[in-house]
N, C-alpha and C positions, 0 to 999 in steps of 0.2 A: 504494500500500500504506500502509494509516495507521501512525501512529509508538506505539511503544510508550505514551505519556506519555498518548494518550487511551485509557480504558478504559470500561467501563459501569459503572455502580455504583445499584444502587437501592437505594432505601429504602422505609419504611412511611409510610404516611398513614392517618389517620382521616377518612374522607369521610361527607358526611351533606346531608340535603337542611334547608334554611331559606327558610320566603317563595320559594320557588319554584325558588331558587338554587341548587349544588350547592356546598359549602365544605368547607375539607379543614384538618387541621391536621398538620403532620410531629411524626411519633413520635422525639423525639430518643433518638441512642443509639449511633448510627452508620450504616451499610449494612444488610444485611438478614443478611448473613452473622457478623455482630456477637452474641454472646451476650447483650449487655442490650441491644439492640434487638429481640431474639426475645423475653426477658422480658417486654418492657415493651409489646410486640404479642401477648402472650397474658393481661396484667391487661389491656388494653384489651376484647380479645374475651370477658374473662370479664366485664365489667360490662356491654359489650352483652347477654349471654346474660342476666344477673342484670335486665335492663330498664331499666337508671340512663338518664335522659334527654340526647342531646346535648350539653345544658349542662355536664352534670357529668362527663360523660368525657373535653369538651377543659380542665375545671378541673383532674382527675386527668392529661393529659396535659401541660398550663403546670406544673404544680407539678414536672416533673421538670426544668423548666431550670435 
């Protein structure tokens, strides 16, 4: 039976394809169940929709460290 101390915990990634590669960057903020991690995974989805290029979504996502 496992011990309380391990739990599951996920988070958000921005995955995307480069040179053939798949590359991902973690959406800092906490877990998934975190209120600025849901924020901060819906300005992501909103610049995907808006078309902003790879580039510029993992700069919007560096600039919240």
């Amino acid at each position: 039976m496992p011990s309380q101390l391990y739990r599951l915990v996920f988070f958000c990634r921005y995955c995307w394809k480069a040179q053939g590669k798949i590359k991902h960057r973690h959406i800092a903020g906490g877990n998934v169940r975190s209120q600025l991690a849901q924020h901060r995974k819906g300005e992501v989805e909103i610049a995907i929709a808006d078309g902003q290029s790879p580039v510029e979504i993992e700069k919007l996502i560096r600039s919240w460290r």
